[in-house]
N, C-alpha and C positions, 0 to 999 in steps of 0.2 A: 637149193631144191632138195627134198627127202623124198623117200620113200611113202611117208608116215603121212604126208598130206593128202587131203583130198583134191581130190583133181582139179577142182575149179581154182585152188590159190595161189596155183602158178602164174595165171594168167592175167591175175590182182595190179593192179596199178595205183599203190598205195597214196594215202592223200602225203604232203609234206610240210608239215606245221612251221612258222616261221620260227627262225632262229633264235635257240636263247640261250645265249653265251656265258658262261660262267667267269667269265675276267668284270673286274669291278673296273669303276671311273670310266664306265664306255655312258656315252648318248647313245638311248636304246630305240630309236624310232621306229621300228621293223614291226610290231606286232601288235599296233595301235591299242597296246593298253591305256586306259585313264591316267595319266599324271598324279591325280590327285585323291586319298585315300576315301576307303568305304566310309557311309554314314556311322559317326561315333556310335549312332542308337543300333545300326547294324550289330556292331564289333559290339557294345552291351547288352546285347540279345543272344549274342553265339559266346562270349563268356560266361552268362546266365546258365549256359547249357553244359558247361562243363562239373556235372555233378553224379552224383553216384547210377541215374535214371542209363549213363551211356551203356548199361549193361541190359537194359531194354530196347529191344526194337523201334526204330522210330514209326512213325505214322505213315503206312504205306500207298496211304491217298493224299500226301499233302495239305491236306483240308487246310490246315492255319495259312499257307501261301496262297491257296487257290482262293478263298477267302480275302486274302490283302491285295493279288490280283483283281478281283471280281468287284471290290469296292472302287478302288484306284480307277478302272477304264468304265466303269457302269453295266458292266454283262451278270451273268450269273454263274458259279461257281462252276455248274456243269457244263457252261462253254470255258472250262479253264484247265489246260493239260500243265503238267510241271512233271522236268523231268532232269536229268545229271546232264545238264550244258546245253543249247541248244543245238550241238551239233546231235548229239542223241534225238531228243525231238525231233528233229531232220532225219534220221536216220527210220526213226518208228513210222512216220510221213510218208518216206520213200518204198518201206515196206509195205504200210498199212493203203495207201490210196492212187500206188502211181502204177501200179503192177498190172498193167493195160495192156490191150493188145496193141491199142494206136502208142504212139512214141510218146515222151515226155519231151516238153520243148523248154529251153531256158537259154539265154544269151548266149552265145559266142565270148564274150570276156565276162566271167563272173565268179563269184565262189566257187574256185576247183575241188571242193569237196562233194561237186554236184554229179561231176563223172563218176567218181569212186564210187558213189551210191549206187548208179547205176551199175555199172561193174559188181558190185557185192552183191545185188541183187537180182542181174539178170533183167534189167529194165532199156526196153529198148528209146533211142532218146535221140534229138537232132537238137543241134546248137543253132542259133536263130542269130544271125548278123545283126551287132550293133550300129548303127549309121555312123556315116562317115566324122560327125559329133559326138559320136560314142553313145548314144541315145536308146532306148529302146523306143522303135516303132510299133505299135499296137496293134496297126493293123496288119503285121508281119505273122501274127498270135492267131488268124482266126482263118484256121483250116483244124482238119481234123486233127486231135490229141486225146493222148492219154492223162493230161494232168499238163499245168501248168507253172514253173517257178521262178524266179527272181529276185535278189536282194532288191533293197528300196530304203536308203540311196545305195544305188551297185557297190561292189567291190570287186574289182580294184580300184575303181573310175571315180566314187563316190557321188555319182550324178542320181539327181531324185526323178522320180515318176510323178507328178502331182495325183490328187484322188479323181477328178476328171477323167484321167487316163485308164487308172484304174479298174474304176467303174466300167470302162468300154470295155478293158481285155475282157473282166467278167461277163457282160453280158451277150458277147462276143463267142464263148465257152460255156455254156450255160449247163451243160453236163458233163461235167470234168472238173476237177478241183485246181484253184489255182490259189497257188502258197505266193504268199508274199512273207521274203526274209528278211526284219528289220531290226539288224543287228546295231544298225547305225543310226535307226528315225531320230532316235531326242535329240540329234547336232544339229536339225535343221529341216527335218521333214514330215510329215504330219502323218501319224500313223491311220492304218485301215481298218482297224480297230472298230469304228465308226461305224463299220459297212458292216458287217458281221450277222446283224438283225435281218439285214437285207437282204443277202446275196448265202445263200446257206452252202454252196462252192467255196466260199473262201475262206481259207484258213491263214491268220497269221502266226507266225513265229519271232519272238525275241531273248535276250541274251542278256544277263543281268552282268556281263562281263566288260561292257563299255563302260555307258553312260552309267549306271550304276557301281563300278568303281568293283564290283566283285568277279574277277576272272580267276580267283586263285578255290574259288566256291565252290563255282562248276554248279548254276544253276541255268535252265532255260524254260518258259515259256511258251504255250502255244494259243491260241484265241479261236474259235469258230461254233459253227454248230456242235448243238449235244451230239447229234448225231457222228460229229468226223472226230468231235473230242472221243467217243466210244470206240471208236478203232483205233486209234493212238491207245487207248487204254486196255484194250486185248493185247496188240503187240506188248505194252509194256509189262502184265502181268504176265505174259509167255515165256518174256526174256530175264525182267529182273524188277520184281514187286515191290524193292524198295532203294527206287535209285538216287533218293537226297536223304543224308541223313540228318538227324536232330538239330546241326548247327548249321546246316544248312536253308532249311526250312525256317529256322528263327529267325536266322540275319537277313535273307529274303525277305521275308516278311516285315520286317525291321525298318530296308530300308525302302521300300514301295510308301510305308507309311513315312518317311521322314522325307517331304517334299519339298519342303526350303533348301534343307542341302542339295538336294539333287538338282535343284532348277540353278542355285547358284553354281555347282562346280561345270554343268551343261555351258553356261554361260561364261563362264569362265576359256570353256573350252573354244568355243565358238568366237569367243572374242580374239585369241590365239591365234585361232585359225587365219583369220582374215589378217591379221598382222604377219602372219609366215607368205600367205599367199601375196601379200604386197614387197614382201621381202624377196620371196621368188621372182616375182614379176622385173623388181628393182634391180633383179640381175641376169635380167634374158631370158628368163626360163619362159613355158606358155605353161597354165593348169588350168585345170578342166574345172567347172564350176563343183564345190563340193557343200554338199548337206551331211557330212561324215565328219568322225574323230578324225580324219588323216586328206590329205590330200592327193594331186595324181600330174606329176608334172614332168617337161621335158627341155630339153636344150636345142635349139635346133640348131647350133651350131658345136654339140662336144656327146661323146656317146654315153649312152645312159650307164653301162656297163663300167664305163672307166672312171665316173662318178661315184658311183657306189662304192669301186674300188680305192680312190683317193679318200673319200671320203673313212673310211673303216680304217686306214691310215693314221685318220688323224680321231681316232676314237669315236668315231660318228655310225651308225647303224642304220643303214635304211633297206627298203625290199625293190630289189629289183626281181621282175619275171620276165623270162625267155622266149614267151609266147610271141610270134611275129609283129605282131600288128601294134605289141604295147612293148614290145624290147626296149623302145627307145623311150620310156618312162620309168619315173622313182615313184614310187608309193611311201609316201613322208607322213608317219602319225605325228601328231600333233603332238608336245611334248608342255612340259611348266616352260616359263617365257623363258628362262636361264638357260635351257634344253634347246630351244629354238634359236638362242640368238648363236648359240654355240654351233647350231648346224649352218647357218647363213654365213657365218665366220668361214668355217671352216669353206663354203663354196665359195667363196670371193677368192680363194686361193688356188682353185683349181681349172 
């Protein structure tokens, strides 16, 4: 603590990004990146960019991604916010439409960067119990709020909400915005995207750092009415009017349009997936159904904590959280099959 601070960042509860280790030869499953590399046309669109032009400022509306966006899901540009990650977009989100007098409500087990927001921002918030299936209940959602959020499929849990459901919270809320975070929809869950026309509440957010193989980019994402895209777009000209630069914008753009790749290495992933969770199952574990890059699983007879720990023993990486109710779970991204087999090895020994 300093002197030099303002008062409120004492009280900060910083978020704690998963581990990335700098020792080589480890199985890195902790921070559910893609296995498998960005679209070649990506990486030839951001070396395209490296030319004398980086002494110019890039495009501080995105227009070329918002654009490859707006093509890609069928909306129109000005339902399309792009900003540096999708944690940023969240972050403009939580400044720009949650700042209610009523509380903002989001799950009990979810993206912990959801508190911090609130914290930084002075947002009053109540966490909403998942069921006893880790589930969100919808009809848990319809009392008074400030704003409504949720990943889809969860995280840590990777369990999907179908658009059914969806549909209910929204119209359930009908004056309050409710963000759905689909950091993880291309593994297996249908994004909301669809609804957008409909429900002028709803805003989605996504993250080219998955399923799109760019987390080193730091692009994200957001989908709704012009109207909620224009508030995302004040915060963002208040804070930082040009938060993707030139080769950022390209290779975005890049790879939204190179759709073969993308739907093969999805599948790729997915097909992974279902072989790890058979593999888990093959050795006692129980996991939670997943429409995500990673999965959510447990021992019921050995502690998740001394799992983790054996497992990092033997050069294996996974994310355990301390949170009561999920202690006794590993959060396992999904890795290339070589990756996987090597983590299933490694658990038959422990």
């Amino acid at each position: 603590m300093s002197k030099f601070w303002s008062p409120f960042v004492k009280d900060l509860v910083p978020y704690v990004p998963g581990e990335q280790p700098k020792l080589s030869k480890l199985v890195k499953l902790n921070t559910n990146e893609n296995p498998y590399g960005p679209s070649p046309r990506a990486i030839a669109a951001m070396q395209a960019e490296l030319n004398d032009d980086l002494r110019l400022y890039p495009d501080p509306n995105g227009d070329r991604l918002k654009q490859a966006v707006a093509e890609y899901y069928g909306v129109q540009p000005a339902q399309v916010f792009v900003g540096n990650g999708s944690d940023e977009v969240l972050a403009h989100a939580f400044h720009g439409l949650f700042q209610h007098d009523a509380p903002l409500l989001f799950p009990d087990i979810s993206y912990s960067f959801y508190p911090v927001y609130c914290g930084l921002y002075g947002i009053d918030h109540e966490q909403v119990a998942l069921d006893e299936q880790f589930q969100i209940r919808v009809e848990d959602y319809a009392r008074p709020n400030g704003g409504i959020i949720f990943p889809n499929p969860n995280a840590p849990t990777g369990c999907v909400l179908p658009l059914d459901a969806i549909e209910r919270l929204l119209q359930g809320s009908p004056d309050s915005v409710v963000l759905v975070d689909e950091a993880y929809i291309d593994f297996g869950g249908e994004t909301a995207i669809s609804l957008v026309d409909k429900y002028p509440n709803l805003l989605v957010t996504q993250t080219l750092s998955k399923s799109r193989s760019l987390a080193g980019l730091r692009v994200g994402i957001a989908v709704g009415h012009p109207d909620l895209i224009e508030a995302l777009e004040r915060i963002k000209n208040s804070f930082n009017s040009y938060p993707l630069d030139r080769m950022a914008i390209a290779g975005a753009a890049a790879a939204f349009a190179d759709r073969a790749y993308f739907e093969q290495t999805c599948q790729q992933v997915i097909a992974s997936r279902e072989a790890v969770v058979a593999g888990l199952q093959g050795l006692g574990f129980e996991v939670l159904p997943s429409a995500a890059n990673f999965v959510f699983a447990r021992h019921p007879g050995k502690d998740a904590a001394t799992l983790a720990a054996g497992l990092r023993e033997q050069g294996v990486i996974v994310r355990h959280f301390k949170q009561s109710r999920i202690a006794q779970f590993l959060r396992i991204t999904i890795g290339a099959p070589e990756q996987n087999q090597a983590l299933l090895e490694a658990l038959q020994g422990l």
